[in-house]
VEXDREN-2710 file (C-alpha; in Angstrom, 1 decimal):
% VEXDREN-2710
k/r/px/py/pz
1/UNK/-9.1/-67.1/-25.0
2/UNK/-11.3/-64.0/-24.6
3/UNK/-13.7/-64.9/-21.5
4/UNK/-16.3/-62.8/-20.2
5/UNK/-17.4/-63.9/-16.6
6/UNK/-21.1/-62.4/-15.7
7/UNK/-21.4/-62.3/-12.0
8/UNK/-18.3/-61.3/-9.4
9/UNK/-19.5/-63.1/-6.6
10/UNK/-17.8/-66.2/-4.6
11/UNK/-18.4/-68.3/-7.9
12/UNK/-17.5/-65.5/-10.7
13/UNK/-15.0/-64.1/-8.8
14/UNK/-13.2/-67.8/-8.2
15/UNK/-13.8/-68.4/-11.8
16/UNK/-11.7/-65.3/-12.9
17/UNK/-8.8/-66.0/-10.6
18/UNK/-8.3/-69.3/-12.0
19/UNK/-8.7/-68.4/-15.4
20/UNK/-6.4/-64.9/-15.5
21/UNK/-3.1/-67.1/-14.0
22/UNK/-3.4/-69.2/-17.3
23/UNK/-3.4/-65.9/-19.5
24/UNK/-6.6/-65.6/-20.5
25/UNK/-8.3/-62.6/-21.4
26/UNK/-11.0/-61.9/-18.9
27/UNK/-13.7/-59.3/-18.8
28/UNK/-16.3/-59.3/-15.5
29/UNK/-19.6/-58.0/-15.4
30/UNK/-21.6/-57.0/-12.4
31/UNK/-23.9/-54.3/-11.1
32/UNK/-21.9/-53.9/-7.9
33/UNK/-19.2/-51.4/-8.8
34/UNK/-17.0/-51.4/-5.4
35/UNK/-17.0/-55.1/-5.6
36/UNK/-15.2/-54.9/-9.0
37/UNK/-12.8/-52.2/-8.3
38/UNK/-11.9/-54.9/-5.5
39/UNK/-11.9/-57.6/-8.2
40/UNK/-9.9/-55.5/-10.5
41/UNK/-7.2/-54.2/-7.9
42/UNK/-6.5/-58.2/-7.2
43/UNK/-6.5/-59.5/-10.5
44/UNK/-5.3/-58.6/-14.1
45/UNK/-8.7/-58.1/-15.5
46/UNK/-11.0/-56.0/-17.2
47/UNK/-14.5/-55.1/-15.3
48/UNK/-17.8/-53.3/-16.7
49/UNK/-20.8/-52.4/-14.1
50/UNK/-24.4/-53.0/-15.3
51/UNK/-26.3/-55.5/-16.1
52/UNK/-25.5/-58.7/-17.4
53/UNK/-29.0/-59.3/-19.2
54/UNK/-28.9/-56.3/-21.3
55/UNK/-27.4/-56.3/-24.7
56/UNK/-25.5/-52.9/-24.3
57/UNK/-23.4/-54.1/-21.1
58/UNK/-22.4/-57.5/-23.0
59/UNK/-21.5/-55.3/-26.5
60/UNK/-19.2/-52.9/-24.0
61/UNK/-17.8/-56.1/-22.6
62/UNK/-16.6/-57.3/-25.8
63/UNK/-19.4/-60.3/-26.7
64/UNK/-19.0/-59.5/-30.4
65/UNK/-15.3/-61.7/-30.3
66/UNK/-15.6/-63.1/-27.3
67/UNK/-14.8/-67.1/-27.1
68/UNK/-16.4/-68.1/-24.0
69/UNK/-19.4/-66.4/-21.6
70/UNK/-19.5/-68.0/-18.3
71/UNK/-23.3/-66.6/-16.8
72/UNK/-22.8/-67.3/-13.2
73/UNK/-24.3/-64.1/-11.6
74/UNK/-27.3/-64.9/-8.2
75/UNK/-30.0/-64.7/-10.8
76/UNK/-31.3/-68.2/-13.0
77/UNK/-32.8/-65.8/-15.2
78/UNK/-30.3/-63.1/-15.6
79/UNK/-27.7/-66.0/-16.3
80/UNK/-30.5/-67.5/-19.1
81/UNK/-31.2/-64.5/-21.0
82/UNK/-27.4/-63.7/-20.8
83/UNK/-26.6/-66.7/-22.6
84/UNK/-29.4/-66.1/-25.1
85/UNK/-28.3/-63.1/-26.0
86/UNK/-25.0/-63.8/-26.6
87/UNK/-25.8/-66.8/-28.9
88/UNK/-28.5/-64.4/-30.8
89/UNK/-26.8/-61.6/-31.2
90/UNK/-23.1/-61.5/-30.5
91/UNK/-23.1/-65.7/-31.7
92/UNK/-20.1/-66.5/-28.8
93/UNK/-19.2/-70.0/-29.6
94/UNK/-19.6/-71.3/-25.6
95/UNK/-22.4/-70.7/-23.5
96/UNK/-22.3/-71.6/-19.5
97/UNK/-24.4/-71.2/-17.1
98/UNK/-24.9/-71.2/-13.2
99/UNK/-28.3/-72.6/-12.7
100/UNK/-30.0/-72.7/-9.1
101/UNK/-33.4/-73.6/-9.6
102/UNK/-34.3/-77.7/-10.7
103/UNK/-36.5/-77.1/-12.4
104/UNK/-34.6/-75.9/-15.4
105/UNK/-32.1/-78.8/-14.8
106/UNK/-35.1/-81.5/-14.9
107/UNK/-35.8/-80.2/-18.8
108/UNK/-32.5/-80.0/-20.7
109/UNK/-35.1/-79.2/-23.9
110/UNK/-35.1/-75.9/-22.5
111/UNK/-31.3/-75.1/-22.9
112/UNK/-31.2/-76.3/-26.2
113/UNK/-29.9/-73.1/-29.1
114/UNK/-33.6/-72.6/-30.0
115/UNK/-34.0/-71.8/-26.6
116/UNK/-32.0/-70.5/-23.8
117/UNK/-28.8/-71.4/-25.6
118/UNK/-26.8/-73.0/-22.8
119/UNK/-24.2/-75.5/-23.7
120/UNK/-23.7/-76.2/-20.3
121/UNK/-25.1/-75.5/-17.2
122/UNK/-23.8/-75.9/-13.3
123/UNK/-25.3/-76.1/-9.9
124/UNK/-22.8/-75.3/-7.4
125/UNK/-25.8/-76.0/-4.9
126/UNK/-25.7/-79.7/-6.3
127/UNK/-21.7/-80.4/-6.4
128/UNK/-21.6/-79.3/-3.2
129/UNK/-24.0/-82.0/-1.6
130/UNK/-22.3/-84.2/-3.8
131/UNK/-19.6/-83.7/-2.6
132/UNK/-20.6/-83.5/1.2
133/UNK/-22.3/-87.4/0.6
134/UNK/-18.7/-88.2/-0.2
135/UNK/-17.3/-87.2/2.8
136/UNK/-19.8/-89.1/5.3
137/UNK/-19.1/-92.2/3.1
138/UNK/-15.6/-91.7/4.0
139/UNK/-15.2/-89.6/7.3
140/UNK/-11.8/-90.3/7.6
141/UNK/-11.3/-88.5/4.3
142/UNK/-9.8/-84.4/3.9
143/UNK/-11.0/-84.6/0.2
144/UNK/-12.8/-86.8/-1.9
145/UNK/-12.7/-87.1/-5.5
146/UNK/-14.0/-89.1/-8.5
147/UNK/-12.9/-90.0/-11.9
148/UNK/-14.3/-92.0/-14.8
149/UNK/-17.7/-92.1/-13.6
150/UNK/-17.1/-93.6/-10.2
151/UNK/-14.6/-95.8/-11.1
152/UNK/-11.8/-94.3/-10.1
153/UNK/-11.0/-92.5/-6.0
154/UNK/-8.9/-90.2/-5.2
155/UNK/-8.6/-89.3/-1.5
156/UNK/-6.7/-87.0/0.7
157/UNK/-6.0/-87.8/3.9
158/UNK/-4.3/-86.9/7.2
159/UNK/-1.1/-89.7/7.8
160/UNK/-1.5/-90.6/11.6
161/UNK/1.2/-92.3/13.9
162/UNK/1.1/-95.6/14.1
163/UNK/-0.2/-96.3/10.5
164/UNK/1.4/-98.9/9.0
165/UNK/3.1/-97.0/6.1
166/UNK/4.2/-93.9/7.9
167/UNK/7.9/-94.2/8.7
168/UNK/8.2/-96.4/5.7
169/UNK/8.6/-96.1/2.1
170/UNK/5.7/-95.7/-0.5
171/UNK/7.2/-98.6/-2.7
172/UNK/6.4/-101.1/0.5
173/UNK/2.5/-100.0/0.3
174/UNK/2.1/-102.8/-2.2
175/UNK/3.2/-105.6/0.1
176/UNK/0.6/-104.8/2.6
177/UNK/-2.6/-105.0/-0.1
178/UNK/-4.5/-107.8/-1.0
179/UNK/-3.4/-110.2/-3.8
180/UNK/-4.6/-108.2/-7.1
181/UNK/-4.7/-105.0/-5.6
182/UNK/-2.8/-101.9/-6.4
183/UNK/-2.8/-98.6/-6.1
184/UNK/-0.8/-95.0/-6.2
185/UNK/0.1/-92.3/-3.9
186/UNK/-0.1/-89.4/-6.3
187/UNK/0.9/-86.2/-3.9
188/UNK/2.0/-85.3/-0.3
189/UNK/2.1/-82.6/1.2
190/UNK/4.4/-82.1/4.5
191/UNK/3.9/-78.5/6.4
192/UNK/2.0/-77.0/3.4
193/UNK/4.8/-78.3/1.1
194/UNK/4.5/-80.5/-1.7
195/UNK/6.5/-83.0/-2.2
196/UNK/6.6/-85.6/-5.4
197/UNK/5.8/-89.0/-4.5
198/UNK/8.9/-91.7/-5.6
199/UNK/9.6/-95.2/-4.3
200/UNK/11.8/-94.1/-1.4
201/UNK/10.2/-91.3/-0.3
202/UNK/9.1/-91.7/3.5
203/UNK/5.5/-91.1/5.0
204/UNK/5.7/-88.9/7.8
205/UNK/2.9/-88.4/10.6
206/UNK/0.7/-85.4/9.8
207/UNK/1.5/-85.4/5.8
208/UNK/-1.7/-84.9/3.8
209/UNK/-1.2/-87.7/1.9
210/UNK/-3.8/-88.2/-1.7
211/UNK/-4.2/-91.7/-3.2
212/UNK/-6.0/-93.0/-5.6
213/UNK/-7.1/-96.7/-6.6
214/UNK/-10.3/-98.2/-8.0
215/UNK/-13.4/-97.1/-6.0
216/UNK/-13.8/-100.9/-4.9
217/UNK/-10.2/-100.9/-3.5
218/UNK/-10.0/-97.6/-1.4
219/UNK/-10.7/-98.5/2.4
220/UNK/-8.3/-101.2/2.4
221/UNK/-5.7/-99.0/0.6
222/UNK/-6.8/-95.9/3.7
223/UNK/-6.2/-98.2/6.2
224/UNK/-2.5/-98.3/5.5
225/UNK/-2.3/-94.7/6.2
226/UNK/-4.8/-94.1/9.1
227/UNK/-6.9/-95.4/11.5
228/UNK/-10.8/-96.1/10.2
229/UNK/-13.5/-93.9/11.8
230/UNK/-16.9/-95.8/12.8
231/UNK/-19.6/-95.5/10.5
232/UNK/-21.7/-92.0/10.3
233/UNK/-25.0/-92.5/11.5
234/UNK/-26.3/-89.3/13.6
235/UNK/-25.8/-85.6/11.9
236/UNK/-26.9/-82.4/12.9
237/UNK/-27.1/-80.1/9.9
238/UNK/-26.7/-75.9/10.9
239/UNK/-28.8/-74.1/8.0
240/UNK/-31.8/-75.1/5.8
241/UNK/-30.8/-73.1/2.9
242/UNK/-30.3/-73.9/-0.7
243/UNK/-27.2/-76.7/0.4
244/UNK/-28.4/-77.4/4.0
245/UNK/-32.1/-78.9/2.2
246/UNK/-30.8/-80.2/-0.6
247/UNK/-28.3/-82.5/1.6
248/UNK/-31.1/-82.9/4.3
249/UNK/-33.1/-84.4/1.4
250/UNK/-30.2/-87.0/0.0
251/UNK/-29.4/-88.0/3.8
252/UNK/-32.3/-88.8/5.6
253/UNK/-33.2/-91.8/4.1
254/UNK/-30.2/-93.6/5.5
255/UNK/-29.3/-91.3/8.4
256/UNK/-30.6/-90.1/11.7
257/UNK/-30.4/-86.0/10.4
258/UNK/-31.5/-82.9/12.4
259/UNK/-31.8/-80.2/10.6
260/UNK/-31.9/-76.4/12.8
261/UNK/-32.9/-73.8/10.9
262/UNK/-33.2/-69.7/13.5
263/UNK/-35.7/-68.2/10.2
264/UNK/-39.0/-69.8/10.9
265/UNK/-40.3/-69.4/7.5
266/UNK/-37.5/-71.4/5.5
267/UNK/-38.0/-74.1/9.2
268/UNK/-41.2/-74.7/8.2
269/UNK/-40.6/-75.0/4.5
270/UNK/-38.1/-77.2/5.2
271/UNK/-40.4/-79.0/7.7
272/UNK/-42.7/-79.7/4.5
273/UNK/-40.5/-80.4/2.2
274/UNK/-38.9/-83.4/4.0
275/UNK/-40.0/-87.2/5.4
276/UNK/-38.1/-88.3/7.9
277/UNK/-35.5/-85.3/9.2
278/UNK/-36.1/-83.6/12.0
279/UNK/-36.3/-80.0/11.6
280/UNK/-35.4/-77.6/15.0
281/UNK/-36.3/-73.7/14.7
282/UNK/-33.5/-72.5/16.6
283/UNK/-29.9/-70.7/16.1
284/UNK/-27.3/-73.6/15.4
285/UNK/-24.8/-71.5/17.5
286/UNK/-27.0/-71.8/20.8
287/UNK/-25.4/-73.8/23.1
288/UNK/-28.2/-74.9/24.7
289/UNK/-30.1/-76.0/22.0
290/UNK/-27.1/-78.3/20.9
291/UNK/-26.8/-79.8/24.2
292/UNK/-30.4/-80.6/24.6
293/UNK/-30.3/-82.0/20.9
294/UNK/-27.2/-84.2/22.7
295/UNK/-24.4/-82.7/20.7
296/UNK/-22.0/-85.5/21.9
297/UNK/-23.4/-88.3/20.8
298/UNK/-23.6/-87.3/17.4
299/UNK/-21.2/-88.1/14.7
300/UNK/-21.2/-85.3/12.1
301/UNK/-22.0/-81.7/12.3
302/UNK/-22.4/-79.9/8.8
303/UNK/-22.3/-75.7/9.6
304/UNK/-24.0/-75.0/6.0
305/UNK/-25.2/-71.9/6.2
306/UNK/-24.3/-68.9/4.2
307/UNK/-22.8/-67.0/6.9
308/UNK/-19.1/-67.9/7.2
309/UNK/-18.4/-66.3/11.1
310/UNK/-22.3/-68.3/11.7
311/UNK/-20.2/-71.6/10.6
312/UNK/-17.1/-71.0/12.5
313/UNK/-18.8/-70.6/15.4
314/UNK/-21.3/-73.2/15.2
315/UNK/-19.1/-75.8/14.2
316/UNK/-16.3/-75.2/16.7
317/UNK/-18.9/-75.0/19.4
318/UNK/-20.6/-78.2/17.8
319/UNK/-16.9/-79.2/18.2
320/UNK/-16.2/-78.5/21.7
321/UNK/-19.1/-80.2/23.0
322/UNK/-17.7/-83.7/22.0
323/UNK/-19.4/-84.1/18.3
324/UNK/-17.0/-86.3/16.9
325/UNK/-16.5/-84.5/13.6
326/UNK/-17.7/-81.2/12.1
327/UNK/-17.6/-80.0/8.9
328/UNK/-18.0/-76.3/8.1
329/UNK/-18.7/-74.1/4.8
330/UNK/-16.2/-71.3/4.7
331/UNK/-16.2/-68.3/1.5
332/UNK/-13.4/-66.7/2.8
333/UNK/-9.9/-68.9/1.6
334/UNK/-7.9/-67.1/4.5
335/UNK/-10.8/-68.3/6.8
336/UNK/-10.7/-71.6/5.7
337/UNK/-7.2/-72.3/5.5
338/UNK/-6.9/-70.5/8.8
339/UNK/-9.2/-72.9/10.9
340/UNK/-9.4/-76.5/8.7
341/UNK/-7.3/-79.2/11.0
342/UNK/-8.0/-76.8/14.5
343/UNK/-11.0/-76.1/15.7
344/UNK/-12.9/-77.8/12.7
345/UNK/-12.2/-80.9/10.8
346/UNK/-13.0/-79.0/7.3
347/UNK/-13.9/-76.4/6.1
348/UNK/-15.3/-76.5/2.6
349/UNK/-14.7/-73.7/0.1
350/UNK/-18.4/-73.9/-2.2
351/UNK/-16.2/-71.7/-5.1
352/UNK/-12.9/-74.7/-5.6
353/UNK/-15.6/-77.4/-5.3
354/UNK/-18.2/-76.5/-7.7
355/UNK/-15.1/-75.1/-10.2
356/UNK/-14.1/-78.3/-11.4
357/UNK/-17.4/-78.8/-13.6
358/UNK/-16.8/-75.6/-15.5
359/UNK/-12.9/-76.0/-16.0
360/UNK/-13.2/-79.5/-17.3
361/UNK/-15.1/-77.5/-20.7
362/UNK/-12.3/-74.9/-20.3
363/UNK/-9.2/-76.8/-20.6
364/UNK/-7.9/-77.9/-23.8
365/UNK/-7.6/-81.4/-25.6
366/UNK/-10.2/-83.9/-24.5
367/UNK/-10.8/-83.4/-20.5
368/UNK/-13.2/-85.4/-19.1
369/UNK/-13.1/-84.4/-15.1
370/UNK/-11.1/-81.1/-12.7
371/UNK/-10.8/-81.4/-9.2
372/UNK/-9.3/-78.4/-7.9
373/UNK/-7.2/-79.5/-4.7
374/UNK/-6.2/-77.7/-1.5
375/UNK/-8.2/-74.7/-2.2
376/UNK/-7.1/-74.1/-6.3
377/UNK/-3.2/-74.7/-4.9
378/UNK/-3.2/-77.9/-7.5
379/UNK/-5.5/-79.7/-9.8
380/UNK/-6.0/-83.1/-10.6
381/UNK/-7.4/-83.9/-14.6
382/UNK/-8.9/-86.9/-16.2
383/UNK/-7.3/-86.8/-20.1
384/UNK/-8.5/-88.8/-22.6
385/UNK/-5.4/-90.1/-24.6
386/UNK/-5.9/-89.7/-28.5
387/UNK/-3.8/-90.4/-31.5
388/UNK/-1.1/-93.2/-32.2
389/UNK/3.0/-93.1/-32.0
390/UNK/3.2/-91.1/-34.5
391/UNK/1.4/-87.9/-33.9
392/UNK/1.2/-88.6/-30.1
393/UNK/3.5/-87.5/-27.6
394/UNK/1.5/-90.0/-24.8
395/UNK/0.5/-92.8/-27.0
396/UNK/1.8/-95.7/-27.2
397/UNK/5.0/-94.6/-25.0
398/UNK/5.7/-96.3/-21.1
399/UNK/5.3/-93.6/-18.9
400/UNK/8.9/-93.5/-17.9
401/UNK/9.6/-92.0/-21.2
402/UNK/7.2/-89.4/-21.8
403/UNK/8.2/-86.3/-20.4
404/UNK/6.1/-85.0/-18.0
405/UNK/7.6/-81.9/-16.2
406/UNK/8.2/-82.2/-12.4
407/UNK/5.2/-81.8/-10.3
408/UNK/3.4/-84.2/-12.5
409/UNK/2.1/-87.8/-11.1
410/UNK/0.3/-90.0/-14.0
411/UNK/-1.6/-91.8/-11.2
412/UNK/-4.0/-94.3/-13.3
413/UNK/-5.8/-95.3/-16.4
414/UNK/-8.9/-96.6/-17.0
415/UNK/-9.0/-98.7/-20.1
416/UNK/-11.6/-99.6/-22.7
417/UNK/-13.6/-97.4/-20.5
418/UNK/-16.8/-97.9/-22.7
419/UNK/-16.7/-101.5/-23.5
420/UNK/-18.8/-103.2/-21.8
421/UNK/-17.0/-105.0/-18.5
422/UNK/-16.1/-108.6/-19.3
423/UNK/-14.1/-110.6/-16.7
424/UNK/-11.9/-113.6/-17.3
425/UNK/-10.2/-116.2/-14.8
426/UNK/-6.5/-116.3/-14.9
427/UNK/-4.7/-120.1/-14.2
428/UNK/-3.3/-118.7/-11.0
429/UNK/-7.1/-117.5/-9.9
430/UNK/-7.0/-113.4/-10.3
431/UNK/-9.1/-111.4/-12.2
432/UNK/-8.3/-110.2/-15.6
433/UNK/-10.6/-107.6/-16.2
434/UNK/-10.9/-107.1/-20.3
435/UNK/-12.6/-103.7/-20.4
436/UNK/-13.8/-100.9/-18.3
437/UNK/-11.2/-101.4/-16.1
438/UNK/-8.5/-99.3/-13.5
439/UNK/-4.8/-99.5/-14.6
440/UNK/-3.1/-97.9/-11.5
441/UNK/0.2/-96.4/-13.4
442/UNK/3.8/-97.2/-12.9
443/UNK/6.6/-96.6/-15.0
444/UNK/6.5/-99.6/-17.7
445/UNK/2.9/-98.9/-18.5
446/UNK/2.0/-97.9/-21.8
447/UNK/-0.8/-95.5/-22.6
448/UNK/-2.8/-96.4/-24.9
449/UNK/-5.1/-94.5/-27.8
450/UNK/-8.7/-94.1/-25.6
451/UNK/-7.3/-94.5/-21.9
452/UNK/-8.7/-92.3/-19.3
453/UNK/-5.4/-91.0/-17.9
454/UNK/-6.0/-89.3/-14.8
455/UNK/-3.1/-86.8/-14.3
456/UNK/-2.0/-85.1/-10.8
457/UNK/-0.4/-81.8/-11.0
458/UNK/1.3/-80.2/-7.8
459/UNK/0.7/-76.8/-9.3
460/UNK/-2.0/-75.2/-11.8
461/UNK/1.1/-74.0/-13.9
462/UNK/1.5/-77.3/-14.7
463/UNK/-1.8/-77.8/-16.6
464/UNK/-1.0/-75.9/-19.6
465/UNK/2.0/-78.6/-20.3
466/UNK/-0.2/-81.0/-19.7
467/UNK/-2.8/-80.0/-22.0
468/UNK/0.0/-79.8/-24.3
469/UNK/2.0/-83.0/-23.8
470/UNK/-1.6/-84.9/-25.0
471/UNK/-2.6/-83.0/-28.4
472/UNK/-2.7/-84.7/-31.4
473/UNK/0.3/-83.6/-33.7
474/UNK/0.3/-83.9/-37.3
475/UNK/4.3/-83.0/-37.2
476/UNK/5.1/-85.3/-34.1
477/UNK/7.2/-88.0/-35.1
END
């Protein structure tokens, strides 16, 4: 696929790494020539300085054959016109966009073709406090992650001693859940290792450890691993910036939030803009200011500014002081990786969170959802399974026959996913739930034609098989 990516920042230059180690052809634009050259010296690419907006930098880029422009430069309206343009003029099949601004999201009439042209647009802004809201609902969670609209978890977590499956085998999970309730270990890793997950293998103490069951079903299922932290109630948020409001705004409703802001300006717009947060004009680093704000009786402390050294340091001072749990946003991957499980709890890279929404209309075959894991290291895809025994390798066939390559965990289906739910009584009093509903996977199931599979690769090389494995084949027999 010939892809050009318009923008070489933290997004655009995230976007290009992923997509050159599945041999794509990629071309990035940007006005900032040294940061290309940097760009270029990493990666197998092809760069072109100027800008994206103008028809003459997207002809030298290649637009006239490209398959796929991905607009995901700092500018909302340097990313519209881009797409625009390359509908009008160069007519590139796939459009994407990186928008900022709401108000553009609130009116999808404006990115229809006779408009701005954008098949799909993405607010990395808007994952992001997503995915932050997902985290406080689960604080004792590394990662959390959703699949067929809500209806399915996956979630990593840190294995502790003295959890009731560590020392034992994943196969005995089962015993220790509820009548009716199942679900599936899909990866571990053990000192930055991965390891796939089979009925023997032992839970150690420390192992990041992802599982997945129905959303309904997950604290029970978390509790065999780890202890359960109290309830989130009290957060201090470092930064009123695009993320830091935006999550101030979806919190305070339902949580005692501070917000500290050091530009007064953006304090008092942020003051304005929201009802029941308290905003501080101060420097989240200032030691004083977090002790007279009592630092150690709160529960959370989100560094989101857009200063990764700012975050660091805020958060591992928040940290010291006795907050009970601090989450930071970190750019840099050798940063992050460097300082997650030390001094801070996590440290969220804004690039592999918000880059699941644009590779789910990359992949091939019918991908519904990406979640890129442990920083882009492996991925995690909802399929949809199409096709019959015939000219399907998937459908149709127990799992324990199909082969997947090693490294792969078919972790769960969801079934008759949009039927709507009807429930009926078995004679021994459990639930049959006729449509809708979450098939964790084992062996002896059988995928059928419409199933949400939701697939867990250790490694991104592992995605092209994948994608493969669940085409539609006239030949296959």
């Amino acid at each position: 696929m010939k892809v050009i990516i318009l923008g070489a920042g933290q997004v655009g230059a995230s976007v290009a790494e992923g997509l050159v180690s599945e041999e794509n052809d990629i071309t990035v634009i940007d006005c900032d020539g040294p940061r290309l050259m940097a760009l270029q010296d990493k990666l197998d690419l092809r760069t072109v300085v100027g800008n994206a907006a103008y028809p003459s930098t997207l002809r030298e880029a290649g637009a006239e054959d490209a398959d796929l422009v991905i607009a995901v430069t700092q500018s909302d309206q340097t990313n519209l016109v881009a797409c625009k343009l390359a509908h009008s003029l160069f007519n590139v099949p796939t459009r994407i966009a990186r928008l900022r601004a709401q108000d553009f999201l609130d009116d999808p009439q404006l990115l229809t073709d006779e408009n701005f042209a954008v098949d799909h647009a993405i607010c990395p802004e808007m994952v992001i406090a997503e995915y932050i809201q997902r985290l406080i609902e689960f604080p004792e969670a590394l990662q959390v992650m959703q699949f067929a609209s809500g209806r399915v978890c996956l979630v990593a977590v840190r294995a502790y001693d003295g959890g009731l499956l560590v020392g034992k085998q994943i196969r005995e999970m089962r015993k220790h859940l509820p009548l009716g309730m199942d679900a599936r270990i899909a990866a571990i890793f053990r000192d930055e290792q991965p390891i796939s997950p089979e009925g023997d293998t032992l839970i150690r103490a420390g192992d990041e450890v992802f599982v997945l069951a129905a959303t309904e079903n997950i604290r029970p299922v978390l509790r065999e691993l780890r202890r359960m932290m109290t309830r989130v109630q009290r957060i201090v948020i470092g930064g009123a910036g695009n993320i830091g409001l935006r999550v101030a705004r979806a919190l305070e409703s339902r949580y005692e939030v501070k917000l500290i802001e050091n530009r007064q300006d953006r304090a008092e717009q942020a003051a304005n803009s929201l009802k029941d947060a308290l905003v501080l004009f101060g420097d989240s680093t200032d030691e004083d200011l977090l002790e007279q704000e009592n630092i150690q009786d709160m529960d959370l402390f989100l560094a989101l500014t857009n200063d990764d050294e700012n975050n660091i340091m805020s958060a591992s001072l928040a940290k010291r002081m006795g907050c009970k749990r601090v989450v930071a946003i970190v750019n840099r991957r050798a940063y992050a990786e460097m300082i997650q499980g030390g001094p801070i709890d996590i440290a969220i890279s804004p690039a592999q969170v918000s880059i699941g929404s644009l590779l789910a209309h990359l992949r091939k075959g019918d991908v519904v959802a990406v979640h890129s894991l442990r920083r882009g290291a492996a991925e995690a895809l909802e399929i949809v399974a199409h096709g019959d025994a015939k000219n399907s390798q998937v459908v149709g066939r127990r799992i324990d026959e199909i082969a997947f390559p090693p490294g792969v965990t078919v972790a769960a289906l969801v079934r008759n996913f949009d039927q709507v739910e009807m429930l009926q009584v078995r004679d021994d009093g459990t639930v049959d739930r006729r449509a809708g509903h979450v098939v964790i996977a084992h062996g002896d199931t059988v995928i059928e034609a419409g199933d949400h599979v939701i697939v867990f690769c250790l490694s991104k090389k592992l995605v092209r098989k994948i994608e493969a494995l669940f085409q539609v084949s006239v030949g296959f027999l």
